[in-house]
C-alpha positions as a printed NumPy array, in Angstrom:
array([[-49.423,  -8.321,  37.162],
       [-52.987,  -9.062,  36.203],
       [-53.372,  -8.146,  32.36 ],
       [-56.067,  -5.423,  31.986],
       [-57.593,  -3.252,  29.409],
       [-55.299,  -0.702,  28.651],
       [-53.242,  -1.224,  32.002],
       [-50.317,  -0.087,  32.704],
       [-47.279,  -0.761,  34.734],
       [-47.837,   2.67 ,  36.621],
       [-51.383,   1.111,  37.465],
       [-49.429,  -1.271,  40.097],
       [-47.503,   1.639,  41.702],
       [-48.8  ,   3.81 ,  44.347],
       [-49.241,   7.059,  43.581],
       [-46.588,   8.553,  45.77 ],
       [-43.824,   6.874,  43.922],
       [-45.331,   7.357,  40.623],
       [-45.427,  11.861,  41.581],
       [-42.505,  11.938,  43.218],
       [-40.602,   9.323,  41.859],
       [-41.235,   8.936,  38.311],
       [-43.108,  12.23 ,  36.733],
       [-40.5  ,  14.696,  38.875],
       [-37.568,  13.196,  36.94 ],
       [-39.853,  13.416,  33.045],
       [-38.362,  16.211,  31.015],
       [-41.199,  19.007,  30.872],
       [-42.365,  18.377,  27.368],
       [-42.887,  14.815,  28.74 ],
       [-45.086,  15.568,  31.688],
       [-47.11 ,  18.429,  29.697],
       [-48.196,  15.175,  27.801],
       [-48.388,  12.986,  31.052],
       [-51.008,  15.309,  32.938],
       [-53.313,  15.55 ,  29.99 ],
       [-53.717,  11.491,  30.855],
       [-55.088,  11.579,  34.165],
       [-57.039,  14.573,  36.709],
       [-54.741,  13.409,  39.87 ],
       [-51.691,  13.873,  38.018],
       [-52.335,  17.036,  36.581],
       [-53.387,  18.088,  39.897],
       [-50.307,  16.193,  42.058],
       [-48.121,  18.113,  39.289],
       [-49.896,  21.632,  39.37 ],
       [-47.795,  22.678,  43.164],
       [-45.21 ,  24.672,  42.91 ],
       [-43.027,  22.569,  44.708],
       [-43.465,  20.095,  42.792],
       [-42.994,  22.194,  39.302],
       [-39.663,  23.666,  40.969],
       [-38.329,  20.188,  42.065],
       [-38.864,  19.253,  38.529],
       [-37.032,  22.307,  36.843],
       [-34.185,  21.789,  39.371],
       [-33.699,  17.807,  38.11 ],
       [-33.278,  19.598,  34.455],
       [-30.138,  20.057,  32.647],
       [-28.329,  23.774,  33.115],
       [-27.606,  24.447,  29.434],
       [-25.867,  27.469,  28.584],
       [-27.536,  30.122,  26.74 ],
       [-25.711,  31.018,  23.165],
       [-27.318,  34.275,  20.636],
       [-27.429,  33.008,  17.14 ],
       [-28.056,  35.172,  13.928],
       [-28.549,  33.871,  10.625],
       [-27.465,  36.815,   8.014],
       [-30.646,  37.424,   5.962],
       [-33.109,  36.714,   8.402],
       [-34.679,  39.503,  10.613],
       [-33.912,  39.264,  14.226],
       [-32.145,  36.538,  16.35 ],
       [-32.221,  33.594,  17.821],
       [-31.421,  31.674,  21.055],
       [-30.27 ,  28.325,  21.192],
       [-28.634,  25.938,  23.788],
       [-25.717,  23.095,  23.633],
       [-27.536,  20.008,  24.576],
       [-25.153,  17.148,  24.443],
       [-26.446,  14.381,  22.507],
       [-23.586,  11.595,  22.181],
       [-22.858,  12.579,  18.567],
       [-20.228,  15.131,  19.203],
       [-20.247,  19.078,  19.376],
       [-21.944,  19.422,  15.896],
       [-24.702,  21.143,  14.826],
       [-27.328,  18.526,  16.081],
       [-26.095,  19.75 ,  19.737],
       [-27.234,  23.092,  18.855],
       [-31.165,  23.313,  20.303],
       [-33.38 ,  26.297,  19.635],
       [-35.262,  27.682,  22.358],
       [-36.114,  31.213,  20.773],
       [-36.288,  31.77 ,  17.051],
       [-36.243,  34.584,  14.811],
       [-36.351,  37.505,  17.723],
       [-36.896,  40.822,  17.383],
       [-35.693,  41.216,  20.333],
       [-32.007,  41.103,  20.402],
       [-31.089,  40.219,  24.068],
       [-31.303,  37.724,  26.953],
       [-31.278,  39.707,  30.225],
       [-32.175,  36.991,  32.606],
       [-33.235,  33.434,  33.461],
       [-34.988,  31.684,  36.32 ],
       [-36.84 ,  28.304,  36.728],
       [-37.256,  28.089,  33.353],
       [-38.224,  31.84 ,  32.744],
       [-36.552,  34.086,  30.376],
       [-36.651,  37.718,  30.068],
       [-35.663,  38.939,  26.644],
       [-35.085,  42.789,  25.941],
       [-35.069,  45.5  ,  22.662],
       [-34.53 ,  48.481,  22.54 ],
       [-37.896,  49.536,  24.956],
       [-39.898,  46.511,  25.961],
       [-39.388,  43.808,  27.539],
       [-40.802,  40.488,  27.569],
       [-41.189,  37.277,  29.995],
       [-41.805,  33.743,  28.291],
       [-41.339,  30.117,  29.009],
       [-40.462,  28.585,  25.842],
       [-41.482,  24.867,  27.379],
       [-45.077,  26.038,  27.986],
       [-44.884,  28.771,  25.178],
       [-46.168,  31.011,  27.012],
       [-45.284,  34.9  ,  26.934],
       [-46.034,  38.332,  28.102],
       [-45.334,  42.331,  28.248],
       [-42.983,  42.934,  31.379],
       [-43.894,  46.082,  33.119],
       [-40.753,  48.219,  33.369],
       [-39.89 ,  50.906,  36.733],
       [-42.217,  54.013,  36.591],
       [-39.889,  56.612,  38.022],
       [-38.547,  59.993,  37.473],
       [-35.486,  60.584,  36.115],
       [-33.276,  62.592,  37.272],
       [-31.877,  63.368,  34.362],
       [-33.282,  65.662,  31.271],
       [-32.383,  62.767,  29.102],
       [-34.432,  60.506,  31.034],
       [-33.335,  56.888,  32.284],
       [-31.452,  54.546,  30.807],
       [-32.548,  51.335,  33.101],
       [-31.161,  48.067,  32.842],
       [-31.742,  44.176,  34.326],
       [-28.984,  42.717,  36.546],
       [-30.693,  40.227,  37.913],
       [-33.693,  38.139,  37.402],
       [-34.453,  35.543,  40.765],
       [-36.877,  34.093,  42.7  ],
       [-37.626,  36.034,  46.102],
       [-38.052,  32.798,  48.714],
       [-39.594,  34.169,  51.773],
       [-42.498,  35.329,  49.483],
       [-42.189,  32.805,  46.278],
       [-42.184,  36.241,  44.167],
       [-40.338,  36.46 ,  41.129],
       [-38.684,  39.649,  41.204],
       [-35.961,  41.652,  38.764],
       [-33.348,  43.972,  40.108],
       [-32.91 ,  47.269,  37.683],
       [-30.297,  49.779,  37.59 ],
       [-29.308,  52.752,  35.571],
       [-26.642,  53.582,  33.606],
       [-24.746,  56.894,  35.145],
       [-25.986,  56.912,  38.593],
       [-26.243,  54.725,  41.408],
       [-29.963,  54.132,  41.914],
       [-31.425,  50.299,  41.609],
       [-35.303,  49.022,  41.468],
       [-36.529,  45.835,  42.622],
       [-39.543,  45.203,  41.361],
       [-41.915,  42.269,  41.471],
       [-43.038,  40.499,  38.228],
       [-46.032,  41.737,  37.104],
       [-46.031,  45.308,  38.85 ],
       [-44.667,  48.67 ,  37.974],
       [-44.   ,  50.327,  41.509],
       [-40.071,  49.355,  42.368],
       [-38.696,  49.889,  45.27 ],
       [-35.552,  51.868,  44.853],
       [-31.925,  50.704,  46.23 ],
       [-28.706,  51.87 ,  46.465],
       [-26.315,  51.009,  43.906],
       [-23.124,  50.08 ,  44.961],
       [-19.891,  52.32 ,  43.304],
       [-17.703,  50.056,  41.453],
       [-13.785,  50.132,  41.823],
       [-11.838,  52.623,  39.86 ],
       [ -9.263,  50.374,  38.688],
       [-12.141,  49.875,  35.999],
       [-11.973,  51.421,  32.591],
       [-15.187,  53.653,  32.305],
       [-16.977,  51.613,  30.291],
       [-16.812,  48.884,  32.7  ],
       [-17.569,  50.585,  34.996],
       [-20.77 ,  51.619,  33.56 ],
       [-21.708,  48.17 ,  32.474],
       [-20.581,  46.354,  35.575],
       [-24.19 ,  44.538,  36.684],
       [-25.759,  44.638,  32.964],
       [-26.653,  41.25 ,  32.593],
       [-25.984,  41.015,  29.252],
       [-22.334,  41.788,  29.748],
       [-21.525,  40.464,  32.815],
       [-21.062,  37.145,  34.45 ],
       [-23.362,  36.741,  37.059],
       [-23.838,  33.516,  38.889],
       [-26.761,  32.628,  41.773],
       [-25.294,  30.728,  44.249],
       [-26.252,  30.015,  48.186],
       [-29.549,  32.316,  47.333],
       [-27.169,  35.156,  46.51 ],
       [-26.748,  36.689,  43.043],
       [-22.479,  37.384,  42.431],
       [-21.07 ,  39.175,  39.816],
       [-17.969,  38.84 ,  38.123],
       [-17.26 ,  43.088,  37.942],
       [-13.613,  42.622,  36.297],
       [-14.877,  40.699,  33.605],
       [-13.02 ,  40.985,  30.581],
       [-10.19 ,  42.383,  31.819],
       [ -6.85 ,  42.073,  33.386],
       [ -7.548,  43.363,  36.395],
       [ -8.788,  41.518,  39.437],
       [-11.882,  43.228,  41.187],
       [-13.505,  42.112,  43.795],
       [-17.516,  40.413,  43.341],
       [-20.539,  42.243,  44.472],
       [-22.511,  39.684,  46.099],
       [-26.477,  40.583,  46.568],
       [-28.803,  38.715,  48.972],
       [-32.02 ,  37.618,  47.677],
       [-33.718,  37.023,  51.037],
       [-32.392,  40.162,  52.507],
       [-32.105,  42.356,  49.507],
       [-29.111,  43.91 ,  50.569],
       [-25.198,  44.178,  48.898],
       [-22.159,  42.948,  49.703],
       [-18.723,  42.838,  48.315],
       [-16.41 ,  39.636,  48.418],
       [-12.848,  38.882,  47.806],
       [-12.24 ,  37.573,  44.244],
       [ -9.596,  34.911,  43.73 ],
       [ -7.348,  37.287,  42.334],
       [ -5.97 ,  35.296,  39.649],
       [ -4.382,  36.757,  36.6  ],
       [ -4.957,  36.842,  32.88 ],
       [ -8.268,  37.705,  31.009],
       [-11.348,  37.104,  33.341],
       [-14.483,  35.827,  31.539],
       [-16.704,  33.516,  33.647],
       [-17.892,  33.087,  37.121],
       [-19.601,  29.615,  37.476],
       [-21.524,  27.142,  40.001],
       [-19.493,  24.109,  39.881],
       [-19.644,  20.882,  42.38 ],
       [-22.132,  23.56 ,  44.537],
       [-19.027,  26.191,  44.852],
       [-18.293,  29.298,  43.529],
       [-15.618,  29.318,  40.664],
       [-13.764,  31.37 ,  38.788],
       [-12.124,  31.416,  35.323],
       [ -9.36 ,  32.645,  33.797],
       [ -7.161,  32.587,  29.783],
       [ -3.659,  33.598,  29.674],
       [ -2.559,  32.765,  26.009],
       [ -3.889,  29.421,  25.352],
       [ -4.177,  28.014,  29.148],
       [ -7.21 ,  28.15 ,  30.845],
       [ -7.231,  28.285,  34.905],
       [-10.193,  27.262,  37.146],
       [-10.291,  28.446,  40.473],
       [-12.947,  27.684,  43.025],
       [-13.67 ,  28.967,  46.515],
       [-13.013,  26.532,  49.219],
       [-14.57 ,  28.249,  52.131],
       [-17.389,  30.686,  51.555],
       [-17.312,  32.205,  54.377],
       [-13.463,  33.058,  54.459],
       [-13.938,  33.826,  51.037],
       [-10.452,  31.536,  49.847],
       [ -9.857,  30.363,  47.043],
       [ -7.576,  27.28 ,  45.566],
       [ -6.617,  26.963,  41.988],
       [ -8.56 ,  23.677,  40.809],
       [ -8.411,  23.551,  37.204],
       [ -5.461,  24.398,  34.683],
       [ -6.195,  23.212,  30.91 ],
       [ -3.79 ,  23.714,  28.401],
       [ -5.294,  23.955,  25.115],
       [ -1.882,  23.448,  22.786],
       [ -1.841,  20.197,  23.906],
       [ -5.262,  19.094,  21.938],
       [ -3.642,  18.179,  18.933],
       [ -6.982,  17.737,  16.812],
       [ -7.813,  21.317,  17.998],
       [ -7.774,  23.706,  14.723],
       [ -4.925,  26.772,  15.223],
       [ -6.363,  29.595,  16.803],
       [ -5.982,  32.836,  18.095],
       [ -7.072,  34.042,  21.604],
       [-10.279,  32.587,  23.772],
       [-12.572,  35.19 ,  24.503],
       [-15.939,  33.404,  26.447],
       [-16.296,  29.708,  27.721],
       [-19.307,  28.155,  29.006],
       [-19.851,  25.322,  31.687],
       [-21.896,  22.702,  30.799],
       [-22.985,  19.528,  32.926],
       [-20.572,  20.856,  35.318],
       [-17.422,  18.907,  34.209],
       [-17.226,  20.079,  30.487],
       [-16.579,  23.214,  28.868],
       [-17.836,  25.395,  25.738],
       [-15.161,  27.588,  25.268],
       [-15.52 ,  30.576,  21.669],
       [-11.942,  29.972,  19.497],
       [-11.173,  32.685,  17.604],
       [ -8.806,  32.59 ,  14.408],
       [ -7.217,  34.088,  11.965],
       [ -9.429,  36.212,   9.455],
       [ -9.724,  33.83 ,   6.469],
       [-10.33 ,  30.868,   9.068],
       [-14.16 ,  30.538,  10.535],
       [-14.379,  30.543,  14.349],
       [-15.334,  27.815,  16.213],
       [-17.105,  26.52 ,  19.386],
       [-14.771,  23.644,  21.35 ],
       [-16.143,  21.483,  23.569],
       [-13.553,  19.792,  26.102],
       [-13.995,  18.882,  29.846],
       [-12.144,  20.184,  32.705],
       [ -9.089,  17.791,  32.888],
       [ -8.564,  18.833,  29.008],
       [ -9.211,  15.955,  27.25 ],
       [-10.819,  17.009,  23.482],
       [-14.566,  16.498,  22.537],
       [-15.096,  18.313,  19.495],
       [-15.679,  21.51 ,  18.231],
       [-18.422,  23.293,  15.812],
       [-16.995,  25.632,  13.068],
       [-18.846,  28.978,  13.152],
       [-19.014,  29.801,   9.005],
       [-18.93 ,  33.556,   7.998],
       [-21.942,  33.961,   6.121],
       [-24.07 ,  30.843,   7.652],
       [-24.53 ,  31.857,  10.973],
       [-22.975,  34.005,  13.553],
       [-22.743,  33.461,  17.709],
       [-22.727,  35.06 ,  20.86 ],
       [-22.511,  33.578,  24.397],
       [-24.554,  34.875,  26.56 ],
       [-24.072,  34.423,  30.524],
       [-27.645,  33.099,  30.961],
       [-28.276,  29.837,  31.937],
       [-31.479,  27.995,  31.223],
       [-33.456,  24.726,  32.263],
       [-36.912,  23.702,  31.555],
       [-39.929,  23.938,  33.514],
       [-43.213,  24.098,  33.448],
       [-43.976,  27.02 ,  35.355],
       [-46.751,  29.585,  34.658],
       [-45.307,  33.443,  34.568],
       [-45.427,  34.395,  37.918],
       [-47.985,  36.817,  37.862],
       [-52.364,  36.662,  37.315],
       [-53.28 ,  40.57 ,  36.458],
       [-51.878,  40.155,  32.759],
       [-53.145,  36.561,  32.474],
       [-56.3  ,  37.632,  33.198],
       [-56.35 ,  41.398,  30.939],
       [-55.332,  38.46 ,  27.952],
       [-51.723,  40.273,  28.249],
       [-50.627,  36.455,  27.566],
       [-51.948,  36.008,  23.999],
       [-50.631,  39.113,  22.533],
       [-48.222,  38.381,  19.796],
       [-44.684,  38.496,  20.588],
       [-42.247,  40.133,  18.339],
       [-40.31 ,  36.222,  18.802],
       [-41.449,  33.025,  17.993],
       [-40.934,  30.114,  20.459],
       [-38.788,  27.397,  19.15 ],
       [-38.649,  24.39 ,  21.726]])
């Protein structure tokens, strides 16, 4: 290579392989500092393809709720696994020191947090935020609506970001585009019976349900948390229509349905085993048992009492929440499917407190998916969260 002035390697490549070769792959807070170099690659970079084939070449971390006591609000945070163990240098902030208490969705990078009345949409990797409108309809009821996300996903026929609302006690849903306040209402679909009531009523809440897009169809996981195995409601995203599907019908305590190896998988506890199962054939809906870890056998795993949420993360290892006997902190283990131990992060009463959530998130650099509210300034108002990546 012919030495130059401030030359570069890249300078010998063509342009092609450097876009779609080299900047795709860059972690977003890399390429943010990439396209400020040079007008073609801040252009090249600026499709939406492109932005989504980046996000997709990202990391799925799991989502964990973290609350410091003495400080006002929450904060999220994600496992990132760094070669030096599950400590507290895995543990990444994304969103620190919300007043808003809940993650109710996640796309491309997107996430939707929720209070008690508003909602916001942000992307922490381009710290960027805004107001999300909310369903302007009538309730039926004098005590007005109690709405709720279950799903947050991108809309591929039309590249719209849309969020899919129900409410609590009846069996209307909204979809509604991001960025607009006219849904269009959808039948709910009646959840079985076997469910206690207040499963029942929190069946599709995305903050206490496990919900997994898969094949461009949201699923979720409606006997969650219980002993009882309930089928999944499956809901198109092209279509915008509901289905039900045949769950594996394993027993034991049901707390996660996953993506794993590009199949649908469920998972199980009974005591201290843990039981994968994933669906060989989508379309005839069966399942195979995959998976079965047995915990006991870690021997450098601290005595606990009963599992109550796991995590997947890089789709062969598993965060799974320990809990133990009163006088002994909880703690956060971090194995891999076949069982073998790779540490664990002790969860101190009085330093910090944690909460899986069933929201996955990878970085992007997206722009929120809609221009009215970038335009009114609806983008610069202060958020009641501050943006910690």
């Amino acid at each position: 290579m012919t030495k130059r002035s401030h030359a570069t390697v890249l300078d010998d490549l063509p342009d092609w392989i450097v876009i779609e070769e080299i900047l795709v792959r860059l972690p977003p807070k890399d390429l943010l500092r990439c396209r400020a170099v040079r007008k073609m690659w801040h252009s090249a970079t600026s499709s939406n393809k492109f932005m989504l084939d980046n996000c997709r070449r990202q990391p799925l971390l799991p989502v964990i709720r973290k609350h410091i006591p003495g400080q006002e609000g929450v904060g999220f945070i994600v496992f990132c696994d760094n070669d030096a163990g599950a400590s507290d240098q895995n543990l990444w902030p994304i969103i620190q020191h919300s007043k808003l208490s809940y993650l109710v969705g996640t796309c491309d990078g997107l996430l939707i947090l929720a209070g008690e009345s508003d909602f916001w949409i942000c992307n922490p990797a381009t710290r960027k935020c805004a107001l999300l409108p909310q369903p302007r309809v009538s309730s039926p009821s004098s005590e007005g609506s109690d709405d709720y996300v279950a799903g947050f996903y991108r809309h591929h026929p039309s590249g719209e970001y849309r969020v899919l609302w129900f409410s609590n006690g009846s069996y209307r849903g909204y979809i509604l585009t991001v960025g607009s306040d006219k849904p269009r209402i959808v039948s709910r679909p009646s959840v079985s019976s076997r469910l206690p009531k207040c499963r029942r009523d929190m069946a599709f809440d995305s903050c206490c349900s496990s919900q997994v897009n898969h094949r461009g169809s949201l699923h979720w996981l409606t006997g969650m948390e219980t002993e009882t195995s309930v089928d999944i409601l499956v809901f198109d995203t092209v279509t915008e229509t509901f289905r039900w599907m045949r769950s594996s019908g394993q027993l034991g305590y049901q707390v996660s349905l996953w993506e794993m190896d590009n199949k649908l998988a469920s998972c199980s506890t009974n005591d201290a085993s843990i039981e994968i199962w994933m669906m060989q054939d989508y379309e005839a809906e069966a399942w195979a048992l995959k998976y079965r870890i047995n915990l006991l056998a870690m021997k450098t795993l601290p005595q606990f009492e009963y599992v109550s949420k796991m995590a997947l993360l890089n789709q062969r290892e598993l965060l799974i929440y320990c809990h133990t006997a009163s006088e002994c902190p909880d703690f956060m283990l971090h194995c891999d499917i076949d069982g073998k131990f790779l540490g664990y992060v002790e969860i101190k009463e009085g330093k910090y407190s944690v909460y899986f959530t069933y929201q996955y998130f990878q970085e992007s650099i997206l722009p929120l998916p809609f221009c009215e509210m970038q335009e009114e300034g609806g983008v610069d108002k202060e958020p009641p969260f501050f943006i910690g990546l």
